[in-house]
C-alpha positions in Angstrom: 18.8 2.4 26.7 16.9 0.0 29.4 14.3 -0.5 27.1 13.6 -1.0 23.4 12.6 1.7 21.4 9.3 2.2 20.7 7.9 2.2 17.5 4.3 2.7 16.4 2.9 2.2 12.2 -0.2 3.9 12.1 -2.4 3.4 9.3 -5.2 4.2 6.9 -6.3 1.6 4.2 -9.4 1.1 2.2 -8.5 -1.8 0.1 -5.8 -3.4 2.0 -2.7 -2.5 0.4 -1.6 0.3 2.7 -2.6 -2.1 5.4 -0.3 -4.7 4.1 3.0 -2.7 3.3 2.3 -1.2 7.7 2.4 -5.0 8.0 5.6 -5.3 6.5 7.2 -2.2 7.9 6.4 -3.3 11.8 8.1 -6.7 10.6 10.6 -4.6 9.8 10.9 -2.3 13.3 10.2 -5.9 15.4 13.3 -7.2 13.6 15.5 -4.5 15.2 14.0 -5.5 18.5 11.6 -2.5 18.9 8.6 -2.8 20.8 5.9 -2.4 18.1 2.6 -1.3 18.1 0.5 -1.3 14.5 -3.0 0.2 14.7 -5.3 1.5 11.9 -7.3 4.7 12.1 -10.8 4.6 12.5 -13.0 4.5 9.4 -15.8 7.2 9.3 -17.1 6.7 5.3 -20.9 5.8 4.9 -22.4 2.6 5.0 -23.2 3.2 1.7 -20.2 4.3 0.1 -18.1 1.6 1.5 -20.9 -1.0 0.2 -20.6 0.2 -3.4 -17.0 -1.5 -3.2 -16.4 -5.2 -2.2 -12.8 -4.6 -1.9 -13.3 -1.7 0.7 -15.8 -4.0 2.6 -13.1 -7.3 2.2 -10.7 -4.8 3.7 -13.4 -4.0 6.8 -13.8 -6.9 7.9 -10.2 -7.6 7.5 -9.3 -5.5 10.2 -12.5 -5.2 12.2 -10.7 -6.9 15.7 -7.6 -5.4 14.8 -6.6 -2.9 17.6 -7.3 1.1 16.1 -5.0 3.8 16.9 -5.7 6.5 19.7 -3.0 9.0 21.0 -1.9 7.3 23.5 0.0 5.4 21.0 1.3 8.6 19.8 2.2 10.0 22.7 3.8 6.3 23.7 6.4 6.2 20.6 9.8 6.8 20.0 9.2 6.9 16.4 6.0 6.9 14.4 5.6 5.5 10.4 2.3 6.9 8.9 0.7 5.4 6.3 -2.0 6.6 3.7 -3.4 6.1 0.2 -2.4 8.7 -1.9 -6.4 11.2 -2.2 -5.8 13.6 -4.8 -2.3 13.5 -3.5 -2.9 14.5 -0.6 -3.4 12.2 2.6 -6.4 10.3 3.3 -8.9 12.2 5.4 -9.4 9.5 7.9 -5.7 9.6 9.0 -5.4 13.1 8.9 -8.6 13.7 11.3 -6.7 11.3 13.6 -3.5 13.6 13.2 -5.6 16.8 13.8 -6.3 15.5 17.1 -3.0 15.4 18.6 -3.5 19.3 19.4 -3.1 18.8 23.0 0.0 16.6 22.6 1.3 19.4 20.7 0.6 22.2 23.1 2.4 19.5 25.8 5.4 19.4 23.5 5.0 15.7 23.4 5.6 14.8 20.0 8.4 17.2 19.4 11.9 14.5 19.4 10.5 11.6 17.8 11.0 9.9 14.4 8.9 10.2 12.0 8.6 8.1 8.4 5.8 8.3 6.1 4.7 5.1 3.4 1.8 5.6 0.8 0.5 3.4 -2.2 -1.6 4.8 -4.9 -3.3 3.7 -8.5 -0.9 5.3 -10.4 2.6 6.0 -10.8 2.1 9.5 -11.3 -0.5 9.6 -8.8 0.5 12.2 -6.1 2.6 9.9 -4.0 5.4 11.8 -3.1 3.0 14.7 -2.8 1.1 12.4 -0.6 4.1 11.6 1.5 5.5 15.8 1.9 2.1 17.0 2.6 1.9 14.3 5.4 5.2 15.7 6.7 3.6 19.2 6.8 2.1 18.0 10.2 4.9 16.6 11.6 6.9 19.5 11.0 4.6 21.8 13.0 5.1 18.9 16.0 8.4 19.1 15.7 9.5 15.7 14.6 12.8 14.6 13.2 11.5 13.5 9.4 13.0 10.3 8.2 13.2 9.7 4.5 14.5 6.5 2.9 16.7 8.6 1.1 18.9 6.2 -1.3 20.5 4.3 0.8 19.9 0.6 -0.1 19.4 -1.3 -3.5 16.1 -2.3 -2.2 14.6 1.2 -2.7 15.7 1.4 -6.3 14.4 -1.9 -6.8 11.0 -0.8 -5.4 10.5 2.0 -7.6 13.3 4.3 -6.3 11.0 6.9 -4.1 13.6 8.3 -1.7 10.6 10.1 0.7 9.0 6.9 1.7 7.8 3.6 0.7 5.0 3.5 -2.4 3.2 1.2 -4.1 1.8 1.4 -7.7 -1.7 -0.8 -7.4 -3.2 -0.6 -10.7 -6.8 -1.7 -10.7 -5.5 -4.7 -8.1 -6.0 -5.0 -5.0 -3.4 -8.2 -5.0 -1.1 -6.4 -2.5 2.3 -5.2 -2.7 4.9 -7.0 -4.9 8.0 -8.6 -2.8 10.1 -5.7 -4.0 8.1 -3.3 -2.2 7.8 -5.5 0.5 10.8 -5.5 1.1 11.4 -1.8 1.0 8.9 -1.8 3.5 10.5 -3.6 6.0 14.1 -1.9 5.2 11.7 1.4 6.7 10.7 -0.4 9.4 14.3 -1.2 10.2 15.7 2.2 9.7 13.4 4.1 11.5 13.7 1.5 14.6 17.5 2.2 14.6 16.6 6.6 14.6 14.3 5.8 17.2 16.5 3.7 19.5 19.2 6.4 19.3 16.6 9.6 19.4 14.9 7.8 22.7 18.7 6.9 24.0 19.1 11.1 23.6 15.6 12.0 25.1 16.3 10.0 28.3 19.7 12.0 28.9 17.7 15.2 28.6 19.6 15.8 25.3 16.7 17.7 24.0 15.8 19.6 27.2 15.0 23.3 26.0 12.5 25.6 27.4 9.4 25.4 26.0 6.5 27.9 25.2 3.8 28.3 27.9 0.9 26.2 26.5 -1.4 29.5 25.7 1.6 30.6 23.7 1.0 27.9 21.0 -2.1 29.7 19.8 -0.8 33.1 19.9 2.4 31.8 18.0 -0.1 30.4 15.4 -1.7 33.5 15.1 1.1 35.6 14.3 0.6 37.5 18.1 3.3 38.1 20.4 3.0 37.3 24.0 2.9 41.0 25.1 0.6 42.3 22.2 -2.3 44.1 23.5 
């Protein structure tokens, strides 16, 4: 390549631990000499939902000059780690409504070829976060990512609660932060999906990928269940 690859964490946290583990992983990606970009997602709750918890509006503040994610850094990236509190083990609805609206990058075929990882932290050990982490993939599936696990391929991830699908963090009632173990799992995620994403971006500048695509209008029919020449 002529370039580094390209990495972009992307990010949803309330309380700050999500927030810190993307911290970690982008260590992790700059450290394999990736050109990094870590954003959060916009928050949309109420004033007054967000005021009933001091450690959501710590966390606010926290990041309030931080730079917040738009598509551009999605369609910019070799490789994209997504991060998310676990909600009813499912993924938070602020990063999800900033996934849903990467339809026309879709239709463009833009996001199809890139890495994708996916980290979470929740209350709980049992608290949805592998769920968390496969519904997430749902989406990227549909853009046609290659999916990046952590699979169990360093001691790191056993030490760290041995989740194979992604990083997760077991809070409690804290909102201390993650534990070095994790931590460091993190950053063994940034790592790994820099490496994928310097070698997928190495392919897509060879036009290794080159297919023929769908006409745009297609996508919806294809979504539908309609063939092109139905009448």
């Amino acid at each position: 390549m002529t370039r580094p690859a390209r990495v972009a964490v992307i990010y949803y946290s309330a309380t700050g631990n999500v927030h810190r583990l993307a911290h970690a992983l982008a260590e992790g990606a700059e450290t394999e000499g990736a050109d990094v970009r870590l954003r959060h997602v916009e928050e949309f709750a109420s004033e007054m939902l967000i005021s009933q918890n001091q450690y959501w509006g710590r966390h606010r503040a926290e990041v309030e000059d931080e730079p917040v994610a738009t598509l551009d850094d999605l369609d910019w990236a070799d490789g994209v780690a997504f991060g998310t509190p676990t909600r009813f083990g499912n993924v938070a609805a602020q990063l999800k409504q900033f996934m849903d609206q990467a339809g026309r990058l879709w239709q463009e075929g833009k996001l199809a070829d890139r890495v994708g990882t996916a980290f979470t932290a929740s209350m709980t050990a049992h608290g949805g976060q592998e769920s968390t982490i496969l519904s997430l993939n749902n989406t990227l599936y549909h853009w046609g990512m290659v999916i990046l696990p952590l699979g169990y391929t360093v001691s790191e991830v056993f030490a760290a609660g041995g989740n194979p699908y992604g990083t997760s963090y077991t809070s409690g009632k804290t909102v201390d932060g993650p534990d070095t173990k994790t931590l460091a799992v993190a950053r063994y995620q940034g790592q790994r999906l820099a490496r994928y994403a310097a070698v997928i971006a190495a392919a897509r500048g060879e036009d290794a990928f080159r297919v023929r695509r769908p006409r745009p209008e297609s996508f919806h029919a294809a979504a539908l269940g309609v063939s092109d020449d139905a009448t």
